[in-house]
C-alpha positions as CSV (number, residue, x, y, z in Angstrom):
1,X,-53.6,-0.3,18.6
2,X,-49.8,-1.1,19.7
3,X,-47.4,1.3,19.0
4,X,-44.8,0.5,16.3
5,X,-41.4,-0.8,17.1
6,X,-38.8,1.9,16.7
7,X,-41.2,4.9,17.6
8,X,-40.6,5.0,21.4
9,X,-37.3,2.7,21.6
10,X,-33.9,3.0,20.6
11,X,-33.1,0.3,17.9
12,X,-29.9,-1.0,16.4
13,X,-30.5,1.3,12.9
14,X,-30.7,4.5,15.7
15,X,-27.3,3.3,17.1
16,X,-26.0,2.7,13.6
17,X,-26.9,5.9,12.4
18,X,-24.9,7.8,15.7
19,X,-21.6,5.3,15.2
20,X,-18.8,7.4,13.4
21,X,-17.0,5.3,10.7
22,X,-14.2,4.4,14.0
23,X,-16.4,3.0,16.1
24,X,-17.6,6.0,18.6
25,X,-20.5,7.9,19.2
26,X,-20.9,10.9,16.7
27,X,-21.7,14.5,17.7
28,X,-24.7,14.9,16.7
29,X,-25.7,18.8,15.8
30,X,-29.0,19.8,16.8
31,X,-30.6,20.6,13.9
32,X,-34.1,20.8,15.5
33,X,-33.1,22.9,18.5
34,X,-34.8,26.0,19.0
35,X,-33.3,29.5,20.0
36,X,-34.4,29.8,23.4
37,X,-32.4,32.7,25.3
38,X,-34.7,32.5,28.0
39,X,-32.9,30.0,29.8
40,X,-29.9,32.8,30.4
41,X,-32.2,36.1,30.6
42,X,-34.7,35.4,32.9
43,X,-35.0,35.8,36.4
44,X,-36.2,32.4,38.7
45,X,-37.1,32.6,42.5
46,X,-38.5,29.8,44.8
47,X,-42.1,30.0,45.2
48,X,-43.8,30.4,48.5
49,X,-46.5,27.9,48.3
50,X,-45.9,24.0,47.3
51,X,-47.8,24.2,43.7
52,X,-46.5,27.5,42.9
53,X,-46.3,31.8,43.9
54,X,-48.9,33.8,45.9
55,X,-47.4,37.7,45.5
56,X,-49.5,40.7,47.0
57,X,-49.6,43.5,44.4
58,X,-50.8,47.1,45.7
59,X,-53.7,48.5,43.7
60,X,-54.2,52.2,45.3
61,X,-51.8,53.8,47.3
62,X,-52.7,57.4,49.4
63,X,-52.1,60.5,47.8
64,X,-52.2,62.7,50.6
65,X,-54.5,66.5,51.1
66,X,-53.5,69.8,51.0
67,X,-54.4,71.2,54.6
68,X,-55.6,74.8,55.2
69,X,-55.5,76.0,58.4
70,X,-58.4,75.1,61.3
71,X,-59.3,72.0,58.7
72,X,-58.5,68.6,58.6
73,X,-58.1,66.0,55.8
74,X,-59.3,62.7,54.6
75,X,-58.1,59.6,56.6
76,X,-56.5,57.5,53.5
77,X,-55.1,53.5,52.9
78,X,-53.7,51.7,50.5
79,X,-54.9,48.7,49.0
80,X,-53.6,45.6,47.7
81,X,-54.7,42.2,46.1
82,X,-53.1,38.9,45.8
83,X,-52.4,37.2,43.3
84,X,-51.5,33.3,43.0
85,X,-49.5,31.6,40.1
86,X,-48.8,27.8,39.9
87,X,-46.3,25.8,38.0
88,X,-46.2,22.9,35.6
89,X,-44.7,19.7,36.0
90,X,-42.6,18.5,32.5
91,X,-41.8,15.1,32.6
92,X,-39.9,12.6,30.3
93,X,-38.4,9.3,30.0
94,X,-35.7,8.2,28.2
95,X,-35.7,4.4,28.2
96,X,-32.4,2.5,26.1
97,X,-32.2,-1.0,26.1
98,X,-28.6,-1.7,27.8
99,X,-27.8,-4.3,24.9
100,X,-27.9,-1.4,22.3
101,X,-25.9,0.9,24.8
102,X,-23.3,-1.1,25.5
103,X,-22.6,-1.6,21.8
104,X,-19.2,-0.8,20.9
105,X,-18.6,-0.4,25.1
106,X,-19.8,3.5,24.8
107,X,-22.6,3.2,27.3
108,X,-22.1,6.6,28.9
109,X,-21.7,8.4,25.6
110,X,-24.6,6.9,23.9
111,X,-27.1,7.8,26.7
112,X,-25.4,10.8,26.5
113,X,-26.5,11.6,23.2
114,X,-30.1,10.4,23.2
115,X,-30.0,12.8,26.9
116,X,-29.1,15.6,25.3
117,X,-31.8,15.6,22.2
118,X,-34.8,15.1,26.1
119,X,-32.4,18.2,27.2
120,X,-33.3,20.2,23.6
121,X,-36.3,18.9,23.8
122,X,-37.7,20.2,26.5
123,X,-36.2,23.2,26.6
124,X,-38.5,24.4,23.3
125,X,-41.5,23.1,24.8
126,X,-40.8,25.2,28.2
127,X,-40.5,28.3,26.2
128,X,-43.5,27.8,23.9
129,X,-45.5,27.2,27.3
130,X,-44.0,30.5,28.4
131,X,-45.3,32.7,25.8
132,X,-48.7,30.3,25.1
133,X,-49.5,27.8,28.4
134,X,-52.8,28.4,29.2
135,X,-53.5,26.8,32.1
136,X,-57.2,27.8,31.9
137,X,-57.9,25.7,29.1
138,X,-54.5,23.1,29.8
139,X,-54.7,22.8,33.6
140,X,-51.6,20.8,33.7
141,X,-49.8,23.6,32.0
142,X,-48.6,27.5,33.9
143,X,-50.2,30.0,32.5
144,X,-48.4,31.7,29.8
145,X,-47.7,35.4,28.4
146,X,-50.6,35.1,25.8
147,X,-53.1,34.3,27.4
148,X,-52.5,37.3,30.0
149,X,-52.1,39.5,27.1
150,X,-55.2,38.9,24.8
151,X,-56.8,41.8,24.1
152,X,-56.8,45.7,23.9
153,X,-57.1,45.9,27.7
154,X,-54.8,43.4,29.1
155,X,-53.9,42.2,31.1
156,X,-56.9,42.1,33.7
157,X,-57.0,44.7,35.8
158,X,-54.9,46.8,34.2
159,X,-55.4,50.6,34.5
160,X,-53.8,51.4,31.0
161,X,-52.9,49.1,27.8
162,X,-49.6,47.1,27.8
163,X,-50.9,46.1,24.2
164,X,-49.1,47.9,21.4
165,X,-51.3,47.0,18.1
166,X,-49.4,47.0,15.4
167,X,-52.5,47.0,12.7
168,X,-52.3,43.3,11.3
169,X,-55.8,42.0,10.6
170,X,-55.0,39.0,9.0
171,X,-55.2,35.5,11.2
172,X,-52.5,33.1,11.0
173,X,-50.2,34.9,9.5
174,X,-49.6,37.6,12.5
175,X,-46.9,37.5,15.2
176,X,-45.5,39.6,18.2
177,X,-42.5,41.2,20.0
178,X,-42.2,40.8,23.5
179,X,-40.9,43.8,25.7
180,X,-39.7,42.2,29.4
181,X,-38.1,43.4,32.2
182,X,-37.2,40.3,34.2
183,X,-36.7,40.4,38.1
184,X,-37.7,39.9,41.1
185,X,-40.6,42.7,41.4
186,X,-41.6,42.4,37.9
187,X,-41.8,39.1,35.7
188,X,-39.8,36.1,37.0
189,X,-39.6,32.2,36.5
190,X,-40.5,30.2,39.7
191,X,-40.3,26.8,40.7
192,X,-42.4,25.7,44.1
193,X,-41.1,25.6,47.3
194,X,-38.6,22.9,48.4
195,X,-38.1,21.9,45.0
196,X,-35.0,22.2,43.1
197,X,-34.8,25.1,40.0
198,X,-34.3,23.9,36.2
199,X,-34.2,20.6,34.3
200,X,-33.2,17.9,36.8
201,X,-32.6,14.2,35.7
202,X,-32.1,11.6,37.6
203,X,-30.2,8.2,36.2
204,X,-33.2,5.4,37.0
205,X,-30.3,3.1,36.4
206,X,-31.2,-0.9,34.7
207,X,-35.1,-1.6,35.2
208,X,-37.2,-4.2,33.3
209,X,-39.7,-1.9,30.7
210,X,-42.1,-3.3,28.8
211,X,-41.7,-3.3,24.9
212,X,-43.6,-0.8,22.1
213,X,-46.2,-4.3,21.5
214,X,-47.0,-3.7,25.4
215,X,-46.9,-7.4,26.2
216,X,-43.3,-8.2,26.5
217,X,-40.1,-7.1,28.7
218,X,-36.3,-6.0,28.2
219,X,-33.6,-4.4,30.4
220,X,-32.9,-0.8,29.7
221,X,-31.6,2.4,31.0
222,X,-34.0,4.7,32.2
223,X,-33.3,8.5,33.2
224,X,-35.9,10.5,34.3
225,X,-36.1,14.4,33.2
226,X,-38.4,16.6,35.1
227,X,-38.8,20.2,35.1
228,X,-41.3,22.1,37.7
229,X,-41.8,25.3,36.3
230,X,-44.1,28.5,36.4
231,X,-44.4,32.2,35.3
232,X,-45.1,34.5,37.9
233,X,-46.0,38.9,36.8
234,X,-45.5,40.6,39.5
235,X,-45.7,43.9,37.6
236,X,-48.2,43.8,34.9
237,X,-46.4,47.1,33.2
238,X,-42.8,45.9,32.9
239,X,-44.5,43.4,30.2
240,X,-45.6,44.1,26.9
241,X,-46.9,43.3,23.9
242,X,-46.5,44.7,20.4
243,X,-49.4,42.5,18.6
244,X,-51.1,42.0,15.2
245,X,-47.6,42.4,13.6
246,X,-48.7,40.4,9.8
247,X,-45.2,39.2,8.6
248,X,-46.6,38.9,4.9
249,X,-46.3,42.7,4.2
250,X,-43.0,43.4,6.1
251,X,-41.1,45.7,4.2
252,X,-37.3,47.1,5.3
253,X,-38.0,50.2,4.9
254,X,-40.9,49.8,6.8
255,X,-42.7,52.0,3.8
256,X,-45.7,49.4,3.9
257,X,-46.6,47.1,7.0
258,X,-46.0,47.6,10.5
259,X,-43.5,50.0,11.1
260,X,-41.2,48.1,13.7
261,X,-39.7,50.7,15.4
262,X,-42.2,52.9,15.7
263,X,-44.0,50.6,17.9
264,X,-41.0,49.0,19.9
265,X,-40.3,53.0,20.6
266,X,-44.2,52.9,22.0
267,X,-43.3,49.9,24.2
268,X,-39.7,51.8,25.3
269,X,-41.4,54.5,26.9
270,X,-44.9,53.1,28.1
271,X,-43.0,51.2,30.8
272,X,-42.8,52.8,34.6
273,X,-40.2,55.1,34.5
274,X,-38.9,53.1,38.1
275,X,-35.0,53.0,38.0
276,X,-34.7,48.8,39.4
277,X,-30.7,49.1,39.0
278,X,-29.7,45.3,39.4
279,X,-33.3,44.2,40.1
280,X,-34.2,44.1,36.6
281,X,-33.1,43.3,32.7
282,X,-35.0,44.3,29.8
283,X,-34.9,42.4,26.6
284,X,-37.1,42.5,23.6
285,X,-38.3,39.2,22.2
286,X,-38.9,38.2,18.3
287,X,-38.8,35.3,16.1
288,X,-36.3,35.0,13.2
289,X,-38.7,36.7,10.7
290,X,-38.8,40.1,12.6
291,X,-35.2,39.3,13.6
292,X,-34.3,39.9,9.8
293,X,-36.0,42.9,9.0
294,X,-34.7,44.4,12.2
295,X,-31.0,43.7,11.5
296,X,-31.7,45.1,7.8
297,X,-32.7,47.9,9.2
298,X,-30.1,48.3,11.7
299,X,-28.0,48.3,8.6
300,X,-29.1,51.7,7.9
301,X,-26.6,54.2,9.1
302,X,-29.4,56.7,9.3
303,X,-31.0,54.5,12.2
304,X,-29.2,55.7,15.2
305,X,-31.4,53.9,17.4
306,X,-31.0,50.2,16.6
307,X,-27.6,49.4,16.6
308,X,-25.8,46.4,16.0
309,X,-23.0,45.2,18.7
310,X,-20.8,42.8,18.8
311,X,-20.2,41.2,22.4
312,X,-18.4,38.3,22.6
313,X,-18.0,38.5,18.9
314,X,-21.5,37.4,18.3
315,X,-23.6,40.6,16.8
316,X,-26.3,41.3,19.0
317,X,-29.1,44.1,17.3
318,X,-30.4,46.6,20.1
319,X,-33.1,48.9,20.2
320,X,-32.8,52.0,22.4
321,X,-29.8,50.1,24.4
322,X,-32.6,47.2,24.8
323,X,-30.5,43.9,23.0
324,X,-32.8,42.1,20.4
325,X,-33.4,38.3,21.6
326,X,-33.9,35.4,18.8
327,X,-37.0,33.2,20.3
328,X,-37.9,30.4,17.7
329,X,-40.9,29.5,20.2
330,X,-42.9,32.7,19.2
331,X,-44.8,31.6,16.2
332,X,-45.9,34.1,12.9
333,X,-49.2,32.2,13.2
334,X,-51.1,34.0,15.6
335,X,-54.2,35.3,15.6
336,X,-55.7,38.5,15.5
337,X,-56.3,40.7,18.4
């Protein structure tokens, strides 16, 4: 079945509708951009394998005996186990027919404007895979937060719960707050070896493309966006999870529901007490919904330990010294763990 025309191409009514009333190319406002401050937050290395990361991570270390005199003690190692990561490849095309570019002679702008909603675009989808890739069941995909954190011992291996439950029970209705420390040693963005870090795109300049019927041809300007990307937890502890959090009985008082700051206290203190310095920065992580309810109740003066700042003159609400981040890509629709 042949795609409609006007689904994957520019057409004059999509130029007409970004032409301001003198003749230009309108800013358009992102309406459907999400929040994604994980962009700026998050730490990226270069990965030391083509496809992706292989870290070592110890799993014992000695402990050392006490010695009495005349006796010996037990010879000791440590132990380790490697672990390998691999990124995604996030590809688009943005394909405009030159003839409805060079209307009104604003070529650059116009490309501009469709390159920027690819940009937005893109940008959500990376940080959805972040928090729900699952590259066991979507092979193309990295592997997510999610799926390492899935049940009441998680993630494998673990010697003790990084899962905070915050007594939901309900499917579909449930979401989470995410508590990371990003850095080098802990949780980090990676892109592979020899590549190059973020959203590149490359200007594929005039090519002949074949039309939305598939049969015939036009000129247009193509620019290609790619983004090789991957997750890799170096630190299973610097990473948790307050789950099961049912947004449908919120209250700001927290006198019914999950008592938010109860359990983002929990996940404050059952990270490593380590001391990173500059290696690390910790940041919790909520949608909009639990963003609300939080600022409410940072709005009571008899909470002393969520605060509400105001760097930059934007007002950022912090828990423990820990600023709040606004993700739109973590969903109230998650399922019960």
């Amino acid at each position: 079945m042949a795609t409609a025309v006007g689904n994957t191409y520019l057409t004059l009514l999509d130029y007409a509708k970004r032409e301001t009333p003198g003749g230009g190319i309108d800013e358009i406002i992102e309406v459907l951009a999400a929040s994604n401050p994980i962009i700026a937050d998050a730490n990226v290395i270069e990965g030391n394998l083509p496809t992706g990361h292989r870290s070592t991570q110890r799993t014992t270390q000695p402990t050392g005996s006490w010695r009495k005199l005349n006796y010996g003690v037990a010879k000791e190692k440590s132990t380790t186990e490697q672990m390998t990561d691999t990124c995604g490849m996030l590809e688009a095309y943005s394909y405009v027919d030159v003839d409805v570019a060079s209307l009104g002679g604003n070529e650059a702008a116009f490309r501009a404007s469709e390159d920027n909603a690819f940009i937005a675009g893109m940008n959500s989808t990376m940080a959805t895979a972040l928090f729900y890739g699952n590259a066991l069941t979507d092979p193309e995909k990295f592997h997510g937060l999610a799926p390492r954190y899935n049940s009441a011992s998680s993630p494998a291996g673990a010697t003790s719960t990084q899962m905070i439950d915050a007594g939901g029970g309900t499917d579909d209705v449930e979401t989470s707050i995410w508590l990371i420390t990003w850095g080098p040693q802990t949780c980090t963005l990676m892109y592979p070896q020899g590549s190059r870090a973020g959203l590149v795109s490359e200007d594929l300049g005039r090519q002949l493309v074949t039309d939305s019927g598939g049969t015939n041809q036009f000129l247009a300007y193509v620019t290609r966006f790619q983004w090789k990307i991957g997750l890799v937890l170096r630190d299973y502890r610097f990473v948790l999870r307050i789950c099961n959090i049912d947004t449908t009985g919120l209250t700001v008082d927290a006198a019914s529901g999950a008592d938010l700051m109860d359990k983002m206290g929990d996940a404050y203190w059952a990270r490593p007490t380590i001391d990173l310095g500059n290696l690390g920065r910790t940041f919790f992580y909520c949608n909009k919904t639990i963003g609300k309810y939080l600022h409410k109740q940072a709005s009571n003066k008899s909470n002393v330990n969520l605060t509400i700042d105001m760097p930059a003159g934007k007002p950022i609400v912090s828990f423990l010294d820990v600023p709040i981040h606004i993700c739109d890509n973590i969903t109230s629709t998650e399922d019960d763990i």
